[in-house]
N, C-alpha and C positions, 0 to 999 in steps of 0.2 A: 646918173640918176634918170629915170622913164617916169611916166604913168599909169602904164600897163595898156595903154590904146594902142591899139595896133595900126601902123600908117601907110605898110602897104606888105603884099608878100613878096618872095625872090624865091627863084628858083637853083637848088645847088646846081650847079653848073661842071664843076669838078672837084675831086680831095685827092689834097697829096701826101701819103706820108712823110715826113721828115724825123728820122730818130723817134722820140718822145712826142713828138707835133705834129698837127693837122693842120695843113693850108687848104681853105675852102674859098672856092671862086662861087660867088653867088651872081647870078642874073637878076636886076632890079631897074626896076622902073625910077626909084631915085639915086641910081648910079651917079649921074650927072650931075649931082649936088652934096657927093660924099669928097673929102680928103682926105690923104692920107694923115692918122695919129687921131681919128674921128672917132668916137665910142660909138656902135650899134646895137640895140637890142636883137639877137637871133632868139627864137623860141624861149626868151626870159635869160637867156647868155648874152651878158656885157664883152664885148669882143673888137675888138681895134684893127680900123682897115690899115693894110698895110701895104697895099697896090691896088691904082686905079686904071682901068684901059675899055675904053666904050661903054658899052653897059655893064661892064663884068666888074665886080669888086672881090678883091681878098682879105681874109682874116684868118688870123693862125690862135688854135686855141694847144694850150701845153698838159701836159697829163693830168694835171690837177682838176682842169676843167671837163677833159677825157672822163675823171675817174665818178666827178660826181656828176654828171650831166648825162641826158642820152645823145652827144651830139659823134661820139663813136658809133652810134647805129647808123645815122642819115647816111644816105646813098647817093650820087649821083641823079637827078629829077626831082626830088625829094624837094617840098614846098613848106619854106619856115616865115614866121609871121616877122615882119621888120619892124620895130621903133628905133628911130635917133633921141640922143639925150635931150632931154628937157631942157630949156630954155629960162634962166630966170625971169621973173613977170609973166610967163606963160599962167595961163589957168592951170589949176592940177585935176584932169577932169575923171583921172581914173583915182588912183593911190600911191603912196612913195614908192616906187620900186628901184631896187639900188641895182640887179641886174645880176646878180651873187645867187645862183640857184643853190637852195639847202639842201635836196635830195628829190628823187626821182620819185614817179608812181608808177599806178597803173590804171587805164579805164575798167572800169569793170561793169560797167552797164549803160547803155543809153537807152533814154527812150524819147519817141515823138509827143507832144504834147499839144496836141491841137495849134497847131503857129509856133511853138519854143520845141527846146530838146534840152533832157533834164540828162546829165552826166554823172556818175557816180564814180569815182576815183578814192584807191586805197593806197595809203604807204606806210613802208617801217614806221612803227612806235617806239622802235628804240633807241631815235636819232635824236630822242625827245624834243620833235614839234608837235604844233597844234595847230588845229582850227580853234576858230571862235564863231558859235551862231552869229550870222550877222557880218560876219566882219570880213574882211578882204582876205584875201587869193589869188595868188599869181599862178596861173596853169599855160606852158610854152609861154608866156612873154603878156598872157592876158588879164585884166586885173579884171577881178570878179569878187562877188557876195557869196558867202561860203551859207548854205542852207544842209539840213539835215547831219552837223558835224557828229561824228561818233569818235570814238580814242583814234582809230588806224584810217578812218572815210570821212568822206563828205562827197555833201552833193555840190552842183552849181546850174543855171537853169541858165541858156543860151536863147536872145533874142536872133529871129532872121538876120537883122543885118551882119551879126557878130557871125551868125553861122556863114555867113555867103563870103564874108572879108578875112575870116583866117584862116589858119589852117583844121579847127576843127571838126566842118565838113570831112577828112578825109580819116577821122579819128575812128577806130573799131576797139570793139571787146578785146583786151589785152596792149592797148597803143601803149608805149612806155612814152610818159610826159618830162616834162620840168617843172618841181614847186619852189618859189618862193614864199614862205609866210609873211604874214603881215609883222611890221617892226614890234606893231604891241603886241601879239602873241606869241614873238620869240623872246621877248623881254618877259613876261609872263611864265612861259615855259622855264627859261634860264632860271629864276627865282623856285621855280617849283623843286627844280632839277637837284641845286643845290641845297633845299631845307630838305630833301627827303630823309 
């Protein structure tokens, strides 16, 4: 279980195939406070370290995670936002986020906004999720206010600090992301899904 705060970045470091799986060595500044059997948030991926040596950590994701994630794209360099699990008694200062990416998107417009940057991001509608005006969004691991929701888009507006601390900054016209919905809009949807 996260928040959607993001609490530091890492940099991939190396990926190995194995059969079906991907062992990714990430470089992190909270290396030093991970063990191994530890849940991490990668870019909104719940993923369990499974070797720890200096700064360097491992996590193996299996096809399943492969098939609905963009984490088959990341490269070598490639810079993903980190949360470790939540903490009971901790404040919840983002939203639930269980770490279960539903399905991928796409950027499809950003723009500057005098001090913010307003994003716009589109995915399949026929995975039947939703936004909800107002309501939470998880986009790569960040939990956000979903504004301008349409059936297939929504927008999301990025204050400086969020742009400086994740990986958003390096996001362009077509970056393929990670969504999680919010629990009540997939609970919402699921009812919809089924009276149709």
């Amino acid at each position: 279980m996260f928040t959607g705060i993001i609490e530091t970045l890492g940099r991939i470091h190396e990926i190995q195939k194995d059969q079906n799986n991907l062992h990714i060595t990430v470089d992190s500044s909270i290396t030093n406070e991970l063990k191994i059997d530890q849940s991490v948030s990668h870019n909104g991926i719940c993923l369990t370290v499974v070797a720890v040596k200096d700064s360097f950590y491992t996590v193996t994701a299996i096809d399943e995670t492969i098939l609905k994630t963009n984490i088959g794209d990341w490269k070598t360099g490639d810079i993903v936002n980190l949360e470790r699990g939540m903490k009971l008694g901790d404040r919840l200062d983002g939203h639930i986020v269980q770490g279960h990416v539903d399905q991928t998107g796409t950027c499809i417009k950003i723009e500057e906004a005098n001090g913010s940057w307003n994003y716009t991001f589109e995915y399949d509608k026929n995975l039947n999720n939703i936004t909800i005006e107002k309501g939470s969004i998880t986009v790569n691991g960040v939990s956000l206010t979903v504004v301008n929701s349409k059936t297939n888009e929504f927008s999301v507006s990025i204050i400086p600090y969020t742009f400086e601390n994740t990986n958003f900054k390096n996001f362009k016209v077509g970056t393929k992301i990670n969504l999680e919905f919010d629990v009540v809009g997939k609970y919402i949807s699921r009812l919809y899904s089924i009276n149709k």
